[in-house]
VMD Tcl script that builds the backbone (N, CA, C; Angstrom):
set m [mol new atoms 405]
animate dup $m
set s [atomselect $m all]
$s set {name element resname resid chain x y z} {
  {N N UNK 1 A -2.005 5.895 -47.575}
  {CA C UNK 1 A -2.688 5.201 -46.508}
  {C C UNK 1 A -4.027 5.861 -46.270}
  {N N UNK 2 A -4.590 5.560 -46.290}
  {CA C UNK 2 A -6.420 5.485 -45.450}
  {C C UNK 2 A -6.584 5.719 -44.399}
  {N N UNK 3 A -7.796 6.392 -43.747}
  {CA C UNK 3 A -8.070 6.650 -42.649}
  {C C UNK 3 A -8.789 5.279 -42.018}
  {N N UNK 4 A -8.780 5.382 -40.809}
  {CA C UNK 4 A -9.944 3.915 -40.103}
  {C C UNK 4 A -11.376 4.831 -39.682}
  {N N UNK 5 A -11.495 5.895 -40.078}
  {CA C UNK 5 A -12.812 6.124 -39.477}
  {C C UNK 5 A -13.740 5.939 -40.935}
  {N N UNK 6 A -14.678 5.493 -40.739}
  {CA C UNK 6 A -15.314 4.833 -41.652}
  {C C UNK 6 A -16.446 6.272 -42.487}
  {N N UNK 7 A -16.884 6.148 -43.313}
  {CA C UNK 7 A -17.556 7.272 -44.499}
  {C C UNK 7 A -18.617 7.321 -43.909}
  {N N UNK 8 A -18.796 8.948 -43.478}
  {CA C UNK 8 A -20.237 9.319 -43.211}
  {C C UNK 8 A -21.372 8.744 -43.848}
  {N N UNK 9 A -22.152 8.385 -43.313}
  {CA C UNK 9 A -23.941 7.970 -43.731}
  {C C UNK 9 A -24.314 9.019 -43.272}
  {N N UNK 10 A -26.037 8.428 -43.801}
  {CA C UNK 10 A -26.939 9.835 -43.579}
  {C C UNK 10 A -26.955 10.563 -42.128}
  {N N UNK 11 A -26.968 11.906 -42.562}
  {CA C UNK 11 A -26.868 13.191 -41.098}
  {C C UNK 11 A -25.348 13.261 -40.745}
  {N N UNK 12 A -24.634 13.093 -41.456}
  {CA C UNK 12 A -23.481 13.357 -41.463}
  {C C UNK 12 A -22.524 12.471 -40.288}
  {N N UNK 13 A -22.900 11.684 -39.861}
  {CA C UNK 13 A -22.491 10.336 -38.840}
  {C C UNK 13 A -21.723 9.258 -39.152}
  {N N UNK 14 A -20.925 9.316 -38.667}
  {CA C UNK 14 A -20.178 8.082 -39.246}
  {C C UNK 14 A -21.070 6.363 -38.809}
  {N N UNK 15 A -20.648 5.065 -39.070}
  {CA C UNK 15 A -21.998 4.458 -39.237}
  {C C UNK 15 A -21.390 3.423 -37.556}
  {N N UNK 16 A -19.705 3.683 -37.368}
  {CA C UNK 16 A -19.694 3.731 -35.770}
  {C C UNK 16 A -19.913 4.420 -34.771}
  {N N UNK 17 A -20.437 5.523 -35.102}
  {CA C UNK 17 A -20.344 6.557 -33.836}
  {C C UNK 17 A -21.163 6.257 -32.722}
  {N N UNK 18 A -22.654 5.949 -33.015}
  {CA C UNK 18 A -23.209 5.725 -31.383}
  {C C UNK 18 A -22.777 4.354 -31.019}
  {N N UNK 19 A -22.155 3.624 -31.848}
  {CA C UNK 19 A -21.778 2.421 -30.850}
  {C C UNK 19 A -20.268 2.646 -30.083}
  {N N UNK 20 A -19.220 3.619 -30.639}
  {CA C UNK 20 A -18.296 3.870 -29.809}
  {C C UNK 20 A -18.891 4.952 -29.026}
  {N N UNK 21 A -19.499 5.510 -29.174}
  {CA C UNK 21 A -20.138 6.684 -28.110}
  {C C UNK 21 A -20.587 6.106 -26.637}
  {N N UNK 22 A -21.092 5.046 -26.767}
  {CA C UNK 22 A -21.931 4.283 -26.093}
  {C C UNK 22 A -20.858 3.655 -25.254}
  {N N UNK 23 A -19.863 2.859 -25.929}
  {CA C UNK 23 A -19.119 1.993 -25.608}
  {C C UNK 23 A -17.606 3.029 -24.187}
  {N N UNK 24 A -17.368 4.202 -24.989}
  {CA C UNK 24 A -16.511 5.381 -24.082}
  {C C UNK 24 A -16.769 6.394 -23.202}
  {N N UNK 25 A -18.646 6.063 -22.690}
  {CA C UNK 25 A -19.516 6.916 -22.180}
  {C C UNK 25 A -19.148 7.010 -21.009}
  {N N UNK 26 A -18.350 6.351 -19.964}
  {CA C UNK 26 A -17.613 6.431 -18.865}
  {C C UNK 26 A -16.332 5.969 -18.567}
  {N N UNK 27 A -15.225 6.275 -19.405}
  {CA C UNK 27 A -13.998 5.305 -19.812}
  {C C UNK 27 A -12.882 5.853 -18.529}
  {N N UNK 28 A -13.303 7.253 -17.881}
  {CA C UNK 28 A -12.429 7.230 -17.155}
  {C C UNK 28 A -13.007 6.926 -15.381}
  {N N UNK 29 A -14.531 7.051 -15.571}
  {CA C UNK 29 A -14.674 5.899 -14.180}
  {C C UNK 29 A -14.378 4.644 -14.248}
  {N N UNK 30 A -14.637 3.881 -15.281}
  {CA C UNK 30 A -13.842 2.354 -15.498}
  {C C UNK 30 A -12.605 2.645 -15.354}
  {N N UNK 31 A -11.634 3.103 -15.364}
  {CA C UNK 31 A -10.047 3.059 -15.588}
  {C C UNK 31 A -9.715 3.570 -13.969}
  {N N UNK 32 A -10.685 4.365 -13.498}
  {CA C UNK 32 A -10.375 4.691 -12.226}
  {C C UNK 32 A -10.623 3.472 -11.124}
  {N N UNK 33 A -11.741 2.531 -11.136}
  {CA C UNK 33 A -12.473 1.449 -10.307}
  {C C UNK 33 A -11.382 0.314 -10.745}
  {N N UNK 34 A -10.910 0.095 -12.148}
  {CA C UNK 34 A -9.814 -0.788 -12.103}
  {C C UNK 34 A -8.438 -0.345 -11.597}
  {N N UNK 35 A -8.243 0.872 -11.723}
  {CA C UNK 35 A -6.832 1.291 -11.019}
  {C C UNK 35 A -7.422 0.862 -9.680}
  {N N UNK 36 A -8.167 0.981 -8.789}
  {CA C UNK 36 A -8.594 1.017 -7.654}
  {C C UNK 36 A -8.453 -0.475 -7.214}
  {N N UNK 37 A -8.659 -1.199 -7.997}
  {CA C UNK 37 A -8.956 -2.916 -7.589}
  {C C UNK 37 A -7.509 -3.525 -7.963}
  {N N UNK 38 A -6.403 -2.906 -8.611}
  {CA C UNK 38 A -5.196 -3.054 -9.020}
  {C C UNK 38 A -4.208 -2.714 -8.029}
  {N N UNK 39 A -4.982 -1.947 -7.279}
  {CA C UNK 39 A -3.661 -0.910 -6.233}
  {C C UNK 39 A -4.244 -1.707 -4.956}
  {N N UNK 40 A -5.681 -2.457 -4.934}
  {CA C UNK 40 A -5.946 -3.059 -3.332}
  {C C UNK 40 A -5.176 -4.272 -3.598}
  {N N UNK 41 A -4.651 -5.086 -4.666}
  {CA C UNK 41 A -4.523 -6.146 -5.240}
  {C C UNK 41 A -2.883 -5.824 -4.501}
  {N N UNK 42 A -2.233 -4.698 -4.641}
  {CA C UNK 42 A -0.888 -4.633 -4.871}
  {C C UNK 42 A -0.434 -4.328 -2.843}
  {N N UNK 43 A -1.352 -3.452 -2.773}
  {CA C UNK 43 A -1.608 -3.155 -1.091}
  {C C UNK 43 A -1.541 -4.297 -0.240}
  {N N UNK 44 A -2.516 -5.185 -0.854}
  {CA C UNK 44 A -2.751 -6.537 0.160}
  {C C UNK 44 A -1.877 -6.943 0.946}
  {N N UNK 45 A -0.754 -7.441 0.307}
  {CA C UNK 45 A 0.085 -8.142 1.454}
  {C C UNK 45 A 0.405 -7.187 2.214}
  {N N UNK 46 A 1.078 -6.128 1.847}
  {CA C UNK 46 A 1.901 -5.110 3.491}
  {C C UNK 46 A 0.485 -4.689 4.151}
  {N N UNK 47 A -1.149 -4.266 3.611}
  {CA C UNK 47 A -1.439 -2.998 4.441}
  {C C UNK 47 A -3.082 -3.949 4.562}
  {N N UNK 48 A -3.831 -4.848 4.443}
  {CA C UNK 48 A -4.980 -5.733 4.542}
  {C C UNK 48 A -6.248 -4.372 4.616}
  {N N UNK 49 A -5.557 -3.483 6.048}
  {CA C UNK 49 A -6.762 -2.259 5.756}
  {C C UNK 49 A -6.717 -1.505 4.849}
  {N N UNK 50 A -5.728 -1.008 3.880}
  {CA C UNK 50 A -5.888 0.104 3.355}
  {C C UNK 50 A -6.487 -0.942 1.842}
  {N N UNK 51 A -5.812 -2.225 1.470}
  {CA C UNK 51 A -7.179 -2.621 0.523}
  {C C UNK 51 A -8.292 -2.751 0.563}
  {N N UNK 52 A -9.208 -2.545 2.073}
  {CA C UNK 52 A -9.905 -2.646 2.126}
  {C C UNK 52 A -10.910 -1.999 1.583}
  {N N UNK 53 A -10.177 -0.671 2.286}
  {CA C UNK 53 A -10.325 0.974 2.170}
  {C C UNK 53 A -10.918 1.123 0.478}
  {N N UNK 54 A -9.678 0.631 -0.227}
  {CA C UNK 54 A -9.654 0.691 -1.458}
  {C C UNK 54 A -10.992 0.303 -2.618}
  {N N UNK 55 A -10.918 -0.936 -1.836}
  {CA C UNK 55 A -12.009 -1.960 -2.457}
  {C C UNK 55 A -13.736 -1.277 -2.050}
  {N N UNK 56 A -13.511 -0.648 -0.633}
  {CA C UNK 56 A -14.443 -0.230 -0.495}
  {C C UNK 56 A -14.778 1.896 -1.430}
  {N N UNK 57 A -14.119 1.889 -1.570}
  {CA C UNK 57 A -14.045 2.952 -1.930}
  {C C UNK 57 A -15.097 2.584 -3.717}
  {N N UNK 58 A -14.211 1.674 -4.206}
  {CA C UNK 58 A -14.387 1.288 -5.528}
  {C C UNK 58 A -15.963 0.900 -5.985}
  {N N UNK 59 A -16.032 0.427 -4.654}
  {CA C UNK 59 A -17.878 -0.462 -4.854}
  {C C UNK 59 A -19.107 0.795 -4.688}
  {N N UNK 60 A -18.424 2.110 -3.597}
  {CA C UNK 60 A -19.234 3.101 -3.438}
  {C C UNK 60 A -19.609 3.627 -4.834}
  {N N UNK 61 A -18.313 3.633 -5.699}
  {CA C UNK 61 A -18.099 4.768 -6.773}
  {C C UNK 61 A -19.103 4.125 -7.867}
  {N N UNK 62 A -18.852 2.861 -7.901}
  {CA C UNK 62 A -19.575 1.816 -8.846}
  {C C UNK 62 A -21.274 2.407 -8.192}
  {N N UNK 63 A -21.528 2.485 -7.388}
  {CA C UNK 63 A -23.099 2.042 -7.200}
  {C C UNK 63 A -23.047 3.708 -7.328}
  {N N UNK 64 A -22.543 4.933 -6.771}
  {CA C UNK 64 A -23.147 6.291 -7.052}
  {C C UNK 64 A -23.331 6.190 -8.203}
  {N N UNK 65 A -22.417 6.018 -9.280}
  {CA C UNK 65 A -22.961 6.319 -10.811}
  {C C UNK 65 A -23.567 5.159 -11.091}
  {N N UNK 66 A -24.237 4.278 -10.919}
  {CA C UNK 66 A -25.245 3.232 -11.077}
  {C C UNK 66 A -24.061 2.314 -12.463}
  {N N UNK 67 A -22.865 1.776 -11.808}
  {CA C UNK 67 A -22.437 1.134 -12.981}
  {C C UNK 67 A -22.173 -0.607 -12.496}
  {N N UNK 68 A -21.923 -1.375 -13.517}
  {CA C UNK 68 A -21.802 -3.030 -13.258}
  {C C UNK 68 A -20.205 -3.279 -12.778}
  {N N UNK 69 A -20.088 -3.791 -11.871}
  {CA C UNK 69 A -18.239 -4.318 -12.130}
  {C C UNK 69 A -18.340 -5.775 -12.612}
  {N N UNK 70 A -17.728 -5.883 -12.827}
  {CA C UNK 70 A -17.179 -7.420 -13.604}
  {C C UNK 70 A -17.082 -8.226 -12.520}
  {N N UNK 71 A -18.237 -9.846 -13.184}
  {CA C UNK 71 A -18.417 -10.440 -11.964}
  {C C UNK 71 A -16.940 -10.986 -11.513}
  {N N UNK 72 A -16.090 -11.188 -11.976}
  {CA C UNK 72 A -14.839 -11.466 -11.505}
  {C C UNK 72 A -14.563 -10.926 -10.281}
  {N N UNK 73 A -15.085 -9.253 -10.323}
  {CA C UNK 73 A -14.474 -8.205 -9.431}
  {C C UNK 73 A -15.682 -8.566 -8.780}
  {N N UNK 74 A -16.544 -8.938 -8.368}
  {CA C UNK 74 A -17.174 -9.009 -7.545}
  {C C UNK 74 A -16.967 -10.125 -7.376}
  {N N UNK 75 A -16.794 -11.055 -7.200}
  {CA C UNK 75 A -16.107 -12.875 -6.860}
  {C C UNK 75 A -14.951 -12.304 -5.650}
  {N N UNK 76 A -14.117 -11.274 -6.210}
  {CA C UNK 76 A -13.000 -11.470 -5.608}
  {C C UNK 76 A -13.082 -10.276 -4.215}
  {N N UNK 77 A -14.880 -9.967 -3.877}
  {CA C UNK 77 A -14.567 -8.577 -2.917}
  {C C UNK 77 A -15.383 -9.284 -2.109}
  {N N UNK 78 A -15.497 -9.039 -0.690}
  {CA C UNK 78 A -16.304 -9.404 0.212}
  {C C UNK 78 A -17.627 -8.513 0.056}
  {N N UNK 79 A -18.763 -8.881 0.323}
  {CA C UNK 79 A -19.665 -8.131 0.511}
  {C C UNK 79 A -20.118 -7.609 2.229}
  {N N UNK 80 A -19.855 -7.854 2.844}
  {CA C UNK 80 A -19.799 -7.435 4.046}
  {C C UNK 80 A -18.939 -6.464 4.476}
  {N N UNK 81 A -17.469 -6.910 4.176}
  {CA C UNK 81 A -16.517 -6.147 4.728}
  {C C UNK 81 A -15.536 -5.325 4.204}
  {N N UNK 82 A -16.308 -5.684 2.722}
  {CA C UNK 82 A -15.146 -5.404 1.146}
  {C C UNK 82 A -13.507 -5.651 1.534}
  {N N UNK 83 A -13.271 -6.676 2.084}
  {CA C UNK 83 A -12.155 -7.802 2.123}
  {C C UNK 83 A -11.412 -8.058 0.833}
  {N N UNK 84 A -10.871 -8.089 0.521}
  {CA C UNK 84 A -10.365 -9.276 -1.033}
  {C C UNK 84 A -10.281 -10.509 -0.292}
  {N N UNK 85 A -10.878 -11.378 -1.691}
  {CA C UNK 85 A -10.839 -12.962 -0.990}
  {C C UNK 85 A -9.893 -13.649 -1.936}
  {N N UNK 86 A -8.848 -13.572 -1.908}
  {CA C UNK 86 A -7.715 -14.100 -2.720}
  {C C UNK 86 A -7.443 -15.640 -1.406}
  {N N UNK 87 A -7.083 -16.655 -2.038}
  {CA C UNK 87 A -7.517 -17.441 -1.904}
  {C C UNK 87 A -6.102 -18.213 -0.834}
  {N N UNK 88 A -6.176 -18.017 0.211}
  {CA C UNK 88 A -5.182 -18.396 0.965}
  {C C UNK 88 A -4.481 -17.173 1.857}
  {N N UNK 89 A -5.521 -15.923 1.583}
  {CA C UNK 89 A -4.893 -14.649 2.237}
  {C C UNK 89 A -6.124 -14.487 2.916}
  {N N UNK 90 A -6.998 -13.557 1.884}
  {CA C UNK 90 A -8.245 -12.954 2.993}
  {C C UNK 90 A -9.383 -14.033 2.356}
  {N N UNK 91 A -9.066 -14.953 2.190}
  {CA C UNK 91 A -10.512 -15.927 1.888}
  {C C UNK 91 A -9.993 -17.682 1.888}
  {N N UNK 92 A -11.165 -18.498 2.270}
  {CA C UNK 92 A -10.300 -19.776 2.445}
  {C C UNK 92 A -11.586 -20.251 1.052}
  {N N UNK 93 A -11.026 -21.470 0.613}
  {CA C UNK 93 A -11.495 -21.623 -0.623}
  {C C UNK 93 A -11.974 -23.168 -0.738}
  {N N UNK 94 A -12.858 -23.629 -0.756}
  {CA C UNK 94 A -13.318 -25.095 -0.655}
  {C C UNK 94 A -13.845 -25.801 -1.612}
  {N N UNK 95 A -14.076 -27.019 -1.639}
  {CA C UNK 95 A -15.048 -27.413 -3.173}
  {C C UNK 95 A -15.811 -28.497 -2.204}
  {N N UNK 96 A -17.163 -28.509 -2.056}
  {CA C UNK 96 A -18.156 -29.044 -2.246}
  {C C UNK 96 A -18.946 -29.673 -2.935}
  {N N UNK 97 A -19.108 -31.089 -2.575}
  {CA C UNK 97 A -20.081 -31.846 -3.703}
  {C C UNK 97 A -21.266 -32.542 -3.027}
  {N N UNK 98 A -22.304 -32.061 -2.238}
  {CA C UNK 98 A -23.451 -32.258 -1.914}
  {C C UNK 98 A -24.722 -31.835 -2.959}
  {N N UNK 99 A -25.281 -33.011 -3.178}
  {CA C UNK 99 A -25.598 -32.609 -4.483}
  {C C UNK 99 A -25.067 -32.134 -5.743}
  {N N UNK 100 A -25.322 -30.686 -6.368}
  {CA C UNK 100 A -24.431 -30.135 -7.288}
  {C C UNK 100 A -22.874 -29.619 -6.704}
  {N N UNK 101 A -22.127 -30.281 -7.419}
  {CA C UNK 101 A -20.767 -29.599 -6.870}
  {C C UNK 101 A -20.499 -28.184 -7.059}
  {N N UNK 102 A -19.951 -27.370 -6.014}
  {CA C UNK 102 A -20.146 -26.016 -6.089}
  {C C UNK 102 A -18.734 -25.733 -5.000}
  {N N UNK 103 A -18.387 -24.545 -5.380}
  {CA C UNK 103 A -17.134 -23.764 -4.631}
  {C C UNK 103 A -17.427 -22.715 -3.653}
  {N N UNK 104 A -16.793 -23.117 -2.596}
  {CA C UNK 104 A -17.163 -21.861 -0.989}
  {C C UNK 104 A -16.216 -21.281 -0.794}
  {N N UNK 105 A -16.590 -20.094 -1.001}
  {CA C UNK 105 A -15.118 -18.746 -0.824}
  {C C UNK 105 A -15.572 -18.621 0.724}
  {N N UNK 106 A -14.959 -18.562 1.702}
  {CA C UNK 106 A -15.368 -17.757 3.419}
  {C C UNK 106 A -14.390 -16.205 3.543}
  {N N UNK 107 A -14.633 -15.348 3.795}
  {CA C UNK 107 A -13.792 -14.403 3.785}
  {C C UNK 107 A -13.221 -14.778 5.248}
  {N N UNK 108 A -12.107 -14.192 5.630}
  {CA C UNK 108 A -11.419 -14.128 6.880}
  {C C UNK 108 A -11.382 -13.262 8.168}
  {N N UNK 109 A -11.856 -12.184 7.592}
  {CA C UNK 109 A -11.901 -10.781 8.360}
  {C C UNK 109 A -13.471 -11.191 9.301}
  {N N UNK 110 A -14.650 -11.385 8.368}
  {CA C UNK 110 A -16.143 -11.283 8.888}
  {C C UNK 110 A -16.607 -12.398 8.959}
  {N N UNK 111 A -16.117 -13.851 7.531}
  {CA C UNK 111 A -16.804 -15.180 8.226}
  {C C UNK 111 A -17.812 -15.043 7.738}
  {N N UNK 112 A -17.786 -14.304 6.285}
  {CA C UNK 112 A -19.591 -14.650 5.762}
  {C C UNK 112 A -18.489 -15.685 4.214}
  {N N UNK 113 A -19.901 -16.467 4.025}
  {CA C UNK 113 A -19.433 -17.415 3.325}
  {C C UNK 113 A -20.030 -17.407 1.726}
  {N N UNK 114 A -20.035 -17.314 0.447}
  {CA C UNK 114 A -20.234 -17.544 -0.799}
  {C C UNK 114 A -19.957 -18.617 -1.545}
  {N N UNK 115 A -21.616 -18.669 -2.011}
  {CA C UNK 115 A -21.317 -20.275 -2.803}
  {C C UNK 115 A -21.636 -19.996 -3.987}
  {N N UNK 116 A -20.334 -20.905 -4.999}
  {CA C UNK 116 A -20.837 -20.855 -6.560}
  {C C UNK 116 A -20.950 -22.292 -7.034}
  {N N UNK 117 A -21.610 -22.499 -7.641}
  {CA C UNK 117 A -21.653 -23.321 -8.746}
  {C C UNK 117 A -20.990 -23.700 -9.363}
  {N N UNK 118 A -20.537 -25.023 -9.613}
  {CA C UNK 118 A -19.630 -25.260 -9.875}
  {C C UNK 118 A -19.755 -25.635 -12.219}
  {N N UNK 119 A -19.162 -25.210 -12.965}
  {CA C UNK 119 A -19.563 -25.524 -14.217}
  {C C UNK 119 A -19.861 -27.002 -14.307}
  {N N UNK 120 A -20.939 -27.807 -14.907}
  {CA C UNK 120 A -20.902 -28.787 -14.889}
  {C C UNK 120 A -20.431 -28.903 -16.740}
  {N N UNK 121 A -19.114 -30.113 -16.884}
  {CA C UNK 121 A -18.469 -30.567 -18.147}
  {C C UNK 121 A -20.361 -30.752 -19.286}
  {N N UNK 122 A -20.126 -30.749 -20.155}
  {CA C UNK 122 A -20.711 -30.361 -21.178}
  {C C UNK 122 A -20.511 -32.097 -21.584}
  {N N UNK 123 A -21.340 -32.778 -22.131}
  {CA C UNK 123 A -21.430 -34.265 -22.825}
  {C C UNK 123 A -20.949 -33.973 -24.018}
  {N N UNK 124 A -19.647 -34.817 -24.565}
  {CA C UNK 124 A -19.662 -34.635 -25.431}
  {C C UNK 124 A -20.193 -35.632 -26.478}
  {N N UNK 125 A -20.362 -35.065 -27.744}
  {CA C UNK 125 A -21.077 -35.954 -28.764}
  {C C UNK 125 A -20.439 -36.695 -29.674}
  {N N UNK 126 A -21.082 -37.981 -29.691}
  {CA C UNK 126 A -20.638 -39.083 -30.688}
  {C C UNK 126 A -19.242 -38.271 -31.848}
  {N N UNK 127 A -18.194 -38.488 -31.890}
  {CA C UNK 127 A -17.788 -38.219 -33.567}
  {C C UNK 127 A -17.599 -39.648 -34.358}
  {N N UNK 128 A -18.432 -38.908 -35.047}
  {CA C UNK 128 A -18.791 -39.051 -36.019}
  {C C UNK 128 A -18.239 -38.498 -37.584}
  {N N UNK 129 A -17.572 -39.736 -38.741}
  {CA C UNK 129 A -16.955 -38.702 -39.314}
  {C C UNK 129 A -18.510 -38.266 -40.597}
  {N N UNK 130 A -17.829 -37.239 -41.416}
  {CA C UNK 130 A -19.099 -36.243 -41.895}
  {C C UNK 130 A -19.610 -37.296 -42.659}
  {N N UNK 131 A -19.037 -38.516 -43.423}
  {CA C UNK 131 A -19.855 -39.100 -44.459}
  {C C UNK 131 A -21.053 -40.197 -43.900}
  {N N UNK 132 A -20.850 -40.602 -42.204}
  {CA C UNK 132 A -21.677 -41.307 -41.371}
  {C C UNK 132 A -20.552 -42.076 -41.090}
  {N N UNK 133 A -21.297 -43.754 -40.162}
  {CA C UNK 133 A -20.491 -44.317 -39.709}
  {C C UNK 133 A -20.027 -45.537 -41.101}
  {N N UNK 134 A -18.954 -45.899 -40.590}
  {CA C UNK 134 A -18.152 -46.042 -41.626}
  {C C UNK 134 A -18.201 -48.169 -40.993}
  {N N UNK 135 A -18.163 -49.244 -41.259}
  {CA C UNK 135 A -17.981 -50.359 -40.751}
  {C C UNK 135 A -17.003 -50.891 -41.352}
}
mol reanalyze $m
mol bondsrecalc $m
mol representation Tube
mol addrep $m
């Protein structure tokens, strides 16, 4: 059997290294901010403050080391009150179609409100089979 690390190139480097270097450059603040958003997730129902706590804790840690969370994880946190807005607990959830149709998260705790956009379906195109149209 073979190894998976791939044959040094020039300077003695393998020809993945700065892209896994790059890629594991903070693997245990990521694993810590998702344990963190996993345990407010699990908190929620019995303890509302201590996810809060949690969530807020998570967003501090994210912005001291200047890192991105996943817009998901930011969809699902209040920005005011760092709430979770799970959708029938700490957030009420609406769909809007004034103009572009778009979705309103309201958190519950503070009453500030977020609007997204809603995807608009994609047109799809004629098929057509490959040799043209056929009569």
């Amino acid at each position: 059997m073979g190894s998976a690390v791939p044959p040094p190139t020039k300077g003695g480097r393998s020809q993945w290294g700065s892209a896994m270097a790059a890629a594991v450059k903070d693997r245990e603040v990521l694993q810590r901010l998702s344990f963190l958003f996993q345990a407010a997730h699990w908190v929620f129902p019995h303890s509302p403050a201590l996810a809060r706590f949690y969530c807020s804790i998570q967003r501090g840690t994210a912005r001291r080391l200047v890192l991105r969370l996943a817009p998901s994880v930011k969809r699902a946190v209040c920005r005011r009150c760092c709430s979770l807005l799970l959708p029938g607990a700490g957030g009420c959830l609406r769909l809007r179609g004034r103009g572009q149709p778009r979705t309103v998260l309201r958190c519950r705790s503070c009453g500030r409100h977020r609007r997204y956009l809603c995807a608009e379906p994609r047109p799809l195109e004629q098929a057509t089979p490959p040799g043209g149209p056929q009569e």
